[in-house]
N, C-alpha and C positions, 0 to 999 in steps of 0.2 A: 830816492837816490842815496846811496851809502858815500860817507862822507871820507876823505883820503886817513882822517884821524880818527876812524873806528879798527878796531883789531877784532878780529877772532879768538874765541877765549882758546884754539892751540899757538895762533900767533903771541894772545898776551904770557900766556907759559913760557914759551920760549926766551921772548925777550927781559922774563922775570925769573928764569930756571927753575922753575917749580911745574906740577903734575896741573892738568886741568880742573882737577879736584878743587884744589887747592886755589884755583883762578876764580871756581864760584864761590867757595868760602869766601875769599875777598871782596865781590860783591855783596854779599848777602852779607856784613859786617858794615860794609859802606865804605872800605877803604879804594875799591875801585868802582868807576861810575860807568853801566851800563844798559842798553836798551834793547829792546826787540825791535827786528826789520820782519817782518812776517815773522816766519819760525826760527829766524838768525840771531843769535845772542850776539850784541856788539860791542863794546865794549873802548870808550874814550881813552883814545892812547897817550892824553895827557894825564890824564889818574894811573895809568900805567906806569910811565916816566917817573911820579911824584913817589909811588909803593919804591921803585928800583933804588932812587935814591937815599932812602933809609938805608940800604944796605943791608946785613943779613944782622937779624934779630939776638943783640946782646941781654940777654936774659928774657927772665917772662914777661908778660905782660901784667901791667897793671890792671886789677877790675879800675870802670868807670870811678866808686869811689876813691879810690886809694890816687889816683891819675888826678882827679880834680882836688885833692888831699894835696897833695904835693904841688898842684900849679897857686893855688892859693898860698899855700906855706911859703914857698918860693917870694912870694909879693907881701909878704907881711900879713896877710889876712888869716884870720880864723879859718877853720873848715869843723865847726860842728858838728857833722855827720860823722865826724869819726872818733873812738873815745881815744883816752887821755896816752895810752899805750901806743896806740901807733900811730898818733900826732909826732911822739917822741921820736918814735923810730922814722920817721920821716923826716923828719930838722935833721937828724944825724946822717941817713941817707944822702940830704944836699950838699952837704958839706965835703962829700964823696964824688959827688957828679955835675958837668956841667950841663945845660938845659939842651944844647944842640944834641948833644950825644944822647941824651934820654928820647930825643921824637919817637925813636920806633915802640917805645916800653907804653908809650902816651896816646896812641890810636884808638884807644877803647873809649876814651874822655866823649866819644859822640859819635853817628851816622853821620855822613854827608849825604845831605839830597837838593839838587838842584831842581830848580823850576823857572819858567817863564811866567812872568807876570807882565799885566798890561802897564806899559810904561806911566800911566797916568795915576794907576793905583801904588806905587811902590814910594812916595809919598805919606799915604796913610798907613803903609802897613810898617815904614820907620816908625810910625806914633804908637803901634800897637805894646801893647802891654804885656809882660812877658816874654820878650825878645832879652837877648842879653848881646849887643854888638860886638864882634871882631873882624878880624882882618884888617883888610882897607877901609872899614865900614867905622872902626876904631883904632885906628893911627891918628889922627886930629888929637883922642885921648888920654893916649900915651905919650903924647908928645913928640910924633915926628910928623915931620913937613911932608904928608902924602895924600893928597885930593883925593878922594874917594870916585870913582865911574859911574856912571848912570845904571849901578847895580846896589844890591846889599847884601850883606852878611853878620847870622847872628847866630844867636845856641837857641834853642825853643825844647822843650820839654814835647814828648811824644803825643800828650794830648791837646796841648795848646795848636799843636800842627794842624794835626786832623779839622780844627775848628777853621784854623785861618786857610786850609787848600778850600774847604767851601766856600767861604765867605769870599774868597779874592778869583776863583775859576783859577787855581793856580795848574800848570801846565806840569811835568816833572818830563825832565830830559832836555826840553827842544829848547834850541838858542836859548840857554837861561840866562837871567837877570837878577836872581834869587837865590843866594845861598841858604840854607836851612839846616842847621846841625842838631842833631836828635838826641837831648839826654837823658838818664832818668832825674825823676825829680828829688834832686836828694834832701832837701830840706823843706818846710812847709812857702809857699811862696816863691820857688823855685823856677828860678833863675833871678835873685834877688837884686843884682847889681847891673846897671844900663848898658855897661859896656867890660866887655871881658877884662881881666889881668894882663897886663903887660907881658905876664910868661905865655898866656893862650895866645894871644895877640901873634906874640912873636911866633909860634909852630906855625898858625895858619896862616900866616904873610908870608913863611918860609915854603908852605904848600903849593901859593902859587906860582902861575909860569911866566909871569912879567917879571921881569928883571928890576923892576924900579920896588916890587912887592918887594925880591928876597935880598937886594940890598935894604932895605929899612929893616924889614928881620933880621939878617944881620947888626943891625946896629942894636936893636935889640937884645940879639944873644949876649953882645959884649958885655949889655949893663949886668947880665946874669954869671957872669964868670968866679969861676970862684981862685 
């Protein structure tokens, strides 16, 4: 049965004014989330809504490095994968920008991929190792008052994934439970830290469609203001 919150990738064009072309580039990047009905591309008209809202793309895109370069600088932390040159040119950057305004430049930071997992496992797969928490999964962290839902969300490195879909029978699309954001591994041991940066935190609390997520990322943005 097709769902009233799947789109047609000329429906999701439309309502995002761009070419169909352009609707599977966004999937295949992971910024929109979509599945096959037989031979029907579908396409979740809440990851539709979340692309609209960035609005139209003020400058380039960050690579993955440069994007996680900057959300770490942002929080005080190191980002070693990048040299000494354009650490610099990044401090100076901040100084220029505030973090709401930057989400569209900051899409590259990861894939999203959702999955169903068995409510029983999602337990152990908190303990798993190489997981790095955000969202609602890391507000307790950060310091805001937001209960986390009988789901999770974290950053995982594109091999750590492939291990954990076998190990867990993880589902991808259906009623998921499981957020999974896909990065390169930019340093040895990658994703080094339990729970994301207060600036990541904040984008992907901002992404979601509960209203209690993007007030607490708002309060987030605030502490980022320059």
């Amino acid at each position: 049965m097709v769902e009233e919150r799947d789109l047609s990738v000329p429906e999701a064009a439309f309502r995002l004014g761009v070419t169909a072309g352009r609707v599977r580039t966004l999937i295949a990047s992971g910024e929109l989330v979509a599945r096959h009905f037989g031979r029907v591309l579908l396409i979740d008209a809440a990851s539709v809504d979340r692309r609209a809202q960035l609005g139209t793309l003020d400058g380039r895109r960050f690579s993955p490095q440069r994007a996680w370069g900057l959300l770490f600088l942002l929080d005080g932390l190191d980002a070693p994968w990048l040299d000494p040159v354009s650490r610099a040119k990044l401090r100076n950057f901040i100084t220029r920008h505030d973090l709401a305004s930057l989400r569209p430049r900051l899409v590259t930071r990861a894939q999203r991929r959702q999955f169903r997992a068995h409510p029983s496992d999602l337990a152990s797969i908190r303990r798993e190792s190489g997981l790095m928490r955000t969202g609602v999964s890391a507000a307790r962290d950060v310091g805001l008052d937001l209960l986390p839902a009988d789901e999770f969300d974290a950053y995982v490195t594109r091999e750590r994934l492939d291990t954990l879909v076998d190990k867990y029978k993880l589902i991808e699309g259906q009623q998921p439970n499981l957020m999974l954001r896909t990065t390169p591994a930019l340093t040895p041991g990658w994703p080094a830290r339990p729970f994301a940066p207060g600036s990541v935190v904040a984008i992907d609390l901002a992404d979601d469609a509960d209203p209690r997520s993007q007030e607490a990322a708002n309060q987030l943005f605030d502490r980022y203001q320059r």
